[in-house]
N, C-alpha and C positions, 0 to 999 in steps of 0.2 A: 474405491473406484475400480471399474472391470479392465483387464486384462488388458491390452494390445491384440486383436484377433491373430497377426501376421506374427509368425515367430524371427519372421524378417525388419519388421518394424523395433526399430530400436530401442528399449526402457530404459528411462532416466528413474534414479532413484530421485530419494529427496536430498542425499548429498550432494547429486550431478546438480538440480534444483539450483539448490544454495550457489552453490561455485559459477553457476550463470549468473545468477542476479546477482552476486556482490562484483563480478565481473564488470556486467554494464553498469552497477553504481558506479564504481569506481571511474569509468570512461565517461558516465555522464558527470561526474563531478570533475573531472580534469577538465572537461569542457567549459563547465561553467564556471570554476574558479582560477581556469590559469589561461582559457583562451580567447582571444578577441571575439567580439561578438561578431561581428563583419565580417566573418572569415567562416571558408565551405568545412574548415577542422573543425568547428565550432557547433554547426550546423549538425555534420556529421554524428558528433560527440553524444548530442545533446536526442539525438532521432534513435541511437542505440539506447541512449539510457532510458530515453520511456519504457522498455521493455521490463525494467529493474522490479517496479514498487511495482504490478500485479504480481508478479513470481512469489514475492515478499507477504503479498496479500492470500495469496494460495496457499501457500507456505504455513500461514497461520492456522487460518482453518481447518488443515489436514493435521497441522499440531495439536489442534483444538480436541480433535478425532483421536488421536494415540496417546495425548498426554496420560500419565499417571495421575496430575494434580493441576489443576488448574488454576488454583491459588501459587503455586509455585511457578509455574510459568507465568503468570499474570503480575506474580514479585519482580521475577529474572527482567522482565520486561520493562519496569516500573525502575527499577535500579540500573542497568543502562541508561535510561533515558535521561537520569542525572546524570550519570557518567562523561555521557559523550555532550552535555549542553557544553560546557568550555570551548571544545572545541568546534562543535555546530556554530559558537558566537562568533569564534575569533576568526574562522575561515570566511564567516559573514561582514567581518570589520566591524563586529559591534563589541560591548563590555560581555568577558567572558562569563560574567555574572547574568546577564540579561535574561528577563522571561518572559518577552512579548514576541517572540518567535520562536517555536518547539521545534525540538527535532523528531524524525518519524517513528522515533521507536514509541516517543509519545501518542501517536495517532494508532500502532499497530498495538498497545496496551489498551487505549480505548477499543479498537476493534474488535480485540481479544476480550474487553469486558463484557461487549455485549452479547457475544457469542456466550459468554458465562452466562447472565442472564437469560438465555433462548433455552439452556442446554442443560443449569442448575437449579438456577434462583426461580424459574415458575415453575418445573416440576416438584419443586420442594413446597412451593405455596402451595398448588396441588394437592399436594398429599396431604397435609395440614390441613386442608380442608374436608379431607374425607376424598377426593374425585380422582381416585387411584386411576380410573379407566382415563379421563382428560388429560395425566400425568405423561402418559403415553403418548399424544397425540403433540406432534411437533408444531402444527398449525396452531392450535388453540395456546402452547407456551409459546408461540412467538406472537401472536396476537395479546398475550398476557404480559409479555417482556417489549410491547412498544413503545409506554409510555420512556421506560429503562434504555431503549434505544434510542429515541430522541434524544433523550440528554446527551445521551455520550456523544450523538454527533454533533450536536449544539456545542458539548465542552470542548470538542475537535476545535472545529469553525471559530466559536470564542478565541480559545487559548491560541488562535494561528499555528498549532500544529500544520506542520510537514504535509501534505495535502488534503488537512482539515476533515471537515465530515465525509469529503468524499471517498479517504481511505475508509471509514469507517461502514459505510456503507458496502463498500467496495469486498470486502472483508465479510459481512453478515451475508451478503449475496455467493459467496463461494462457500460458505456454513450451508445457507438453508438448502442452496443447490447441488452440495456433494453428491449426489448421487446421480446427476444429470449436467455431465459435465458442458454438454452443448447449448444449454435453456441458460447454465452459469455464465459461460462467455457471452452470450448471447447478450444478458442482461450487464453483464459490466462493458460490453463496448456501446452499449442505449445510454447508460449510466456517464460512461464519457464523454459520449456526443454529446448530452442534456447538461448531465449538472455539471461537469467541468465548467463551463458558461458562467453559471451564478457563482461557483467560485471564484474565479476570475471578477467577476462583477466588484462583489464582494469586497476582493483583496485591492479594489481601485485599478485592474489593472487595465480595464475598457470602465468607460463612463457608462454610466446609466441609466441615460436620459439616450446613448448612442444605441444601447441596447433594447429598449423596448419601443422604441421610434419604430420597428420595424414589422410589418406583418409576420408571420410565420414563413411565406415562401420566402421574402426575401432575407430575413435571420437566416437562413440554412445556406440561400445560395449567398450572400455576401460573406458569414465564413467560410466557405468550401474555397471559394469560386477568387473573391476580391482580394488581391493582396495588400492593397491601401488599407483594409478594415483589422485593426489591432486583432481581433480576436482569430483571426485567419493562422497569424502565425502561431500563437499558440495551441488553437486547436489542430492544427495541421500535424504538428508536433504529436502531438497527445495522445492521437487516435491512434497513433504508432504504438500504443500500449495492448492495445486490443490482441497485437501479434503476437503476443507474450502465450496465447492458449496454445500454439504450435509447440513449446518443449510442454507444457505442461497437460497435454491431451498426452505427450506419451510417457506421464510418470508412471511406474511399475506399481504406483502402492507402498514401496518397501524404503526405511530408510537410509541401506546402504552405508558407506565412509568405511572407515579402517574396523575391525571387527574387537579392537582392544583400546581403549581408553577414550570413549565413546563420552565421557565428558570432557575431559582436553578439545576435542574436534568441539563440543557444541560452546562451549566459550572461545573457542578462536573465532567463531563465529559469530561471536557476539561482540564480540574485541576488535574486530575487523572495522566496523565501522566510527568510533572513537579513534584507532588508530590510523586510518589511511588522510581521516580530516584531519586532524596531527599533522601529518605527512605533509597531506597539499598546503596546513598552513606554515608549516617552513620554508615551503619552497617559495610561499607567496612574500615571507619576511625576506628572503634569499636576493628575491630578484626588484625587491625595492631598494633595497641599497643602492 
């Protein structure tokens, strides 16, 4: 990604990154697990945390970009997301055991696989086949890696991962777009407007009979505009993610954090989110008593 023109405009590494978004996770999940929904703290809470899972989603694809191994991150990924299911359950009120709702690091594993497929698995059929010269060409492996992509966001969607195929989508769009950071944002807040919608559908959270009743003009203006219309609130909410390209237009490129023990910092990282749901579900045992 290019430079900051202004040596007055400020670069965020990818540590500064990190330390936002688990920031607003953290604040969006205090909201959602510990505070009334009726309430402007709530509101609040919950309009910073949209900012969280694009950061997260950029995050990936730029790791995608520097990893050494991609199988290894695609592990690390794969092995959290058991980790923290217990506590994804319990701060849910469900069996800590349960696997009908995932948590995101499941969706950002899936997203990470498909960017493997864009980035590995069709240059490799490529070559195998002799078409060294197409091997090269990033349009034709990601046109070769779609069927590959569908799945994975079907298995999103499927599994009810943590914002389902949308992360996963969300995620290939800041891959195929790295080098065009404004056509990226550009496409993930079209991406929010639209398909958050059918997610939501989807997850029952608007009916869908409420949903396609309506012409196009008035689907756009009754969520923007209607607050009676279920999908108002949420998408209202939502779009608030789009804001997330503002620290992330001024990342430096560089990864930044402490310059010695550079794996300690990336599993605290990673331990961050298993632990803070931990957290909030004691305080949730705490105040039922």
């Amino acid at each position: 990604m290019k430079q900051p023109l202004s040596p007055f405009v400020p670069r965020l590494t990818a540590f500064h990154l990190k330390l936002l978004a688990m920031t607003f996770m953290l604040i969006d999940h205090i909201g959602c697990f510990l505070l009334n929904r009726d309430t402007d703290a709530y509101i609040l809470c919950r309009s910073w945390g949209r900012l969280a899972f694009p950061i997260f989603c950029f995050l990936i694809a730029e790791g995608a970009r520097h990893t050494h191994s991609l199988p290894q991150y695609m592990a690390r990924l794969a092995a959290f997301a058991f980790i923290s299911t217990p506590p994804f359950n319990l701060v849910h009120g469900e069996r800590w055991y349960a696997f009908d709702h995932l948590n995101v690091f499941f969706t950002l594993f899936f997203g990470l696989a498909a960017v493997a497929a864009v980035k590995e698995l069709s240059p490799r059929i490529l070559r195998r086949l002799g078409k060294v010269s197409l091997s090269q060409n990033e349009f034709v492996c990601a046109l070769l890696a779609l069927p590959v992509c569908a799945a994975l966001y079907w298995a999103a969607y499927t599994l009810n991962t943590d914002y389902g195929g949308y992360g996963v989508a969300a995620i290939l769009i800041f891959w195929l777009l790295r080098n065009h950071p404004a056509a990226a944002w550009g496409c993930f807040a079209l991406l929010t407007f639209i398909g958050q919608d059918w997610y939501l559908v989807g997850r029952g959270v608007t009916g869908l009979n409420e949903y396609i009743s309506c012409n196009p003009y008035e689907m756009v203006t009754r969520r923007v505009w209607e607050r009676n219309c279920t999908l108002y609130f949420y998408n209202s909410l939502q779009m608030l993610a789009a804001l997330a390209f503002i620290p992330c237009l001024l990342y430096s490129g560089q990864k930044g954090g402490p310059a010695k023990r550079n794996t300690f910092v990336k599993y605290a990282f990673y331990s961050f989110y298993p632990l803070h749901l931990t957290a909030i579900w004691l305080v949730q045992l705490f105040r039922a008593k």
